[in-house]
Structure formats: structure tokens, C-alpha cells
C-alpha angles and dihedrals in degrees: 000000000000134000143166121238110212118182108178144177119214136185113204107249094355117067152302147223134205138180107214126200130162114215134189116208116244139191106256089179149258137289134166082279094063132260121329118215121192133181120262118193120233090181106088106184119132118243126265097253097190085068103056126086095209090181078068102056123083122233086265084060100043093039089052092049097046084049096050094044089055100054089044088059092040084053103036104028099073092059089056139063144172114019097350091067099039085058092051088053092055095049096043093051112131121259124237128189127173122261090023109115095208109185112219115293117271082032101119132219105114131101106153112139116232085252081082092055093054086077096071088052082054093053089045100055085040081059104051 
């Protein structure tokens, strides 16, 4: 089943925001408890990283980020070339901020959903 997973932010008569990801449920497995499902984007577009405070996001959230950028440039980088993927590349590098101890990419660990990210863009309209 697929679904789209929309945090926003909205002021009355002025403006809004959303992050918008579409996500297909998938089996994580089973226990002794029952099965476990989890969200999988299908959506595969780097984050604007101009928007986001990364000093604001926990290691979760960064972890989560680094980790999803990743997999968008495993997934998308092979159908492009030349300047296209360089750009991607670019856009998919992984983010660093002091005082944040990031395993390796592909490492695990994260599973913070984008609707945590959103409070960066928060920070960063407050800001302006």
C-alpha cells in the first residue's frame, strides 16, 4: 500500500510549507510480538540542504538523512551521467556537524521519519 507522508507548517493567511514523501509499506519481519511494517520512500529527491539547521537535528535526524541520501544516490545515480550525476552527488554528500557521532553510511540505526527534519525548515523561516 502506498501512501504519502506530508508534515507542514502553515500561517494563517500568509503561507505553508510541506515535506512531501510518498512511502510504500513494507514487511520489517516477524517476533514472538507479531509482524513489524515500516515506510519505504519511493520518493527518492535529495533534501533541500539550505533549509535545514543541521546544528538542530539530533544524531537520529542526521543519521536518518545521511542514510536516506545515500540510498537516493545508490538508486538514482546509475540512470544518470555527466553533470547530472555529479550534481546528485553534490546534493546527496553526507552531512557533518560538530558534536554529531554519524556511523558510516548504510550503517543502520535511524529511523527517524522527514517530519523531524521539518523543524529545521521551521528554524530557518523563524530566521529570516
Amino acid at each position: 500500500m502506498f501512501e504519502s507522508v506530508e508534515p507542514g507548517y502553515y500561517v494563517p493567511g500568509n503561507f505553508g510549507i510541506r515535506l512531501e514523501t510518498d512511502v510504500v509499506c513494507v514487511r520489517l519481519g516477524n517476533s514472538s510480538d507479531g509482524t513489524f511494517l515500516g515506510l519505504d520512500p519511493v520518493t527518492l529527491l535529495p533534501f533541500e540542504r539550505s533549509l535545514i539547521i543541521v546544528e538542530m537535528l539530533s544524531s537520529e535526524q542526521l543519521n536518518w538523512l545521511n542514510e536516506y541520501h545515500a540510498k537516493v544516490r545508490q538508486l538514482v545515480g546509475p540512470k544518470l551521467s555527466g553533470d547530472d550525476l555529479t550534481f546528485l552527488n553534490q546534493l546527496t554528500e553526507p552531512i557533518k556537524a560538530a558534536g554529531h557521532n554519524c556511523p558510516p553510511e548504510g550503517s543502520g540505526g535511524a529511523t527517524t521519519k522527514p517530519a523531524l527534519l521539518l523543524l529545521a525548515l521551521l528554524a530557518t523561516l523563524a530566521l529570516s
